[in-house]
C-alpha positions as CSV (number, residue, x, y, z in Angstrom):
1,X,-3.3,-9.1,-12.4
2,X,-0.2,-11.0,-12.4
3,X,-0.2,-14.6,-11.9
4,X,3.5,-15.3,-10.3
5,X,3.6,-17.3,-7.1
6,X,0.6,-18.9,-7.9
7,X,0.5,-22.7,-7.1
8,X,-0.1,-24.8,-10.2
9,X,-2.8,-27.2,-9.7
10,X,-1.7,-31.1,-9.2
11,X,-4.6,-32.5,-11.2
12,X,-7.8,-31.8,-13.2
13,X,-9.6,-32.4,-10.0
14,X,-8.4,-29.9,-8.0
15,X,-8.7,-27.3,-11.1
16,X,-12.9,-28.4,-11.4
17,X,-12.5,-27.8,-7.8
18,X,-11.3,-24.2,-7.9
19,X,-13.7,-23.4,-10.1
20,X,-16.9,-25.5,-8.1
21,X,-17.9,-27.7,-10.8
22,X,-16.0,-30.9,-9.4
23,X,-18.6,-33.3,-10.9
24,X,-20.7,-31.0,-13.4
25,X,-19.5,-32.7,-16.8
26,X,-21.3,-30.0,-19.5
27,X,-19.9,-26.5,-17.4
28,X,-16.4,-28.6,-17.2
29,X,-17.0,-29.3,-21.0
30,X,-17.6,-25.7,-21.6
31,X,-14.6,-24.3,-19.6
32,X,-12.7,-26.3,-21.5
33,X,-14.1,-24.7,-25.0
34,X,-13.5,-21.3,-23.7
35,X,-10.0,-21.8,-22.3
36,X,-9.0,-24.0,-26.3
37,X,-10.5,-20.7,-27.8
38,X,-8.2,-18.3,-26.0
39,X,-5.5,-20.7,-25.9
40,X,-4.4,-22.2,-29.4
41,X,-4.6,-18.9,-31.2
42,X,-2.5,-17.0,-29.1
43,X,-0.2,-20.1,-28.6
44,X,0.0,-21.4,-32.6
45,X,0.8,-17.5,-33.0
46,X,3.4,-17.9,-30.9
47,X,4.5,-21.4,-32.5
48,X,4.2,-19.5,-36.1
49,X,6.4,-16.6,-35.3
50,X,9.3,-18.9,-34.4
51,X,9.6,-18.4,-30.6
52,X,10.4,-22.1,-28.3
53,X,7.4,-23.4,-26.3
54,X,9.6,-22.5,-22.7
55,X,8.9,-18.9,-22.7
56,X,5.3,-19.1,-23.6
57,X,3.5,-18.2,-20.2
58,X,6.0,-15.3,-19.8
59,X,5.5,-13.9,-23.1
60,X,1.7,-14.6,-23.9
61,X,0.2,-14.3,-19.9
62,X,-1.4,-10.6,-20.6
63,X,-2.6,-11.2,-23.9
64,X,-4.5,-14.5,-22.2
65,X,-5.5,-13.1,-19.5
66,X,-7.2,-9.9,-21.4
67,X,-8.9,-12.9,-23.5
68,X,-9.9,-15.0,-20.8
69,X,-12.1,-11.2,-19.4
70,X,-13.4,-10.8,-23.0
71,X,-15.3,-14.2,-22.2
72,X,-16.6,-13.9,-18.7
73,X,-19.9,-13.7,-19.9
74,X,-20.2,-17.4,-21.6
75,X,-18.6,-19.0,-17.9
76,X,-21.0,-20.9,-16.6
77,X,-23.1,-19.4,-13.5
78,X,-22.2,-21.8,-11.4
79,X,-18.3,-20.8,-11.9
80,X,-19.2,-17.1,-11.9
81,X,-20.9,-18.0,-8.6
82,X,-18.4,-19.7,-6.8
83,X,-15.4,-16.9,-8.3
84,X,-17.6,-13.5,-8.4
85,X,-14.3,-11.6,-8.4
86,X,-13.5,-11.1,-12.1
87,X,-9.7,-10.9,-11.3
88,X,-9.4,-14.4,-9.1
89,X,-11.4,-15.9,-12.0
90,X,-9.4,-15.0,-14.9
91,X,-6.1,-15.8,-12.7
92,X,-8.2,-19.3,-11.8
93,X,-8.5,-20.1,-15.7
94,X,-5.0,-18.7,-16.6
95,X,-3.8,-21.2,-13.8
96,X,-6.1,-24.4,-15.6
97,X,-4.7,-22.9,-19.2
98,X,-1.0,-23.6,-17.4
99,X,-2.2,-27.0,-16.0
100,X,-3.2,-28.0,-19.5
101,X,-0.3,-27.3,-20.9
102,X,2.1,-28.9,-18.3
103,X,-0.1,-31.7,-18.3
104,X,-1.6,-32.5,-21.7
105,X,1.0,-33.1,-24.1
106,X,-1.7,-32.2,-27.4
107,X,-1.6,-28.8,-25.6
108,X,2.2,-28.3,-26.7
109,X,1.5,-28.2,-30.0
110,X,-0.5,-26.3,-32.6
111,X,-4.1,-27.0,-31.9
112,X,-7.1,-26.5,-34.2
113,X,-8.4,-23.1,-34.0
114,X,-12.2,-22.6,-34.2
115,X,-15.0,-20.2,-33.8
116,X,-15.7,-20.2,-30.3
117,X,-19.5,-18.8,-30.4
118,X,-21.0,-16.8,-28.4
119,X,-24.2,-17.2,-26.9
């Protein structure tokens, strides 16, 4: 399930629009949740054990994309509908997780690590 040779996305809008929820506000808002859970506690790990931000994605993409199938189940139906292959949808997040980063300064750093609940 490797993600190399996979085109980064441009903007946010064409990441909602990989996933089909271009203008649905609370499924973007939960994406988002999901993909901070997985994120900043594999990434501040990362930050904690010494190791500089540029070989992140190389060293951390398994162990995030193992995470991102572990929550499946809380992504939204109406992601899940428009990605019903598990594989293309974890790659699709993994790709947002790397547009985040490239894009969102915050998203360099360490970030506040939360409880992520299930439902």
């Amino acid at each position: 399930m490797a993600s190399a040779g996979r085109k980064a996305f441009e903007n946010e809008t064409e990441a909602w629009e990989a996933l089909g929820i271009v203008d649905l506000i609370g499924h973007q808002a939960s994406i988002l949740d999901i993909l901070e859970a997985i994120y900043a506690p594999i990434h501040n790990k990362y930050v904690f054990d010494g190791y500089l931000p540029d070989g992140f994605f190389e060293s951390a993409e398994d162990e995030i994309l193992i995470a991102l199938r572990c929550y499946l189940s809380n992504v939204p139906e109406t992601v899940r509908d428009h990605v019903p292959d598990d594989d293309e949808l974890c790659l699709r997040l993994y790709d947002f997780i790397r547009f985040k980063r490239a894009d969102d300064p915050a998203w360099m750093h360490i970030l506040p690590e939360w409880d992520f609940e299930l439902e």
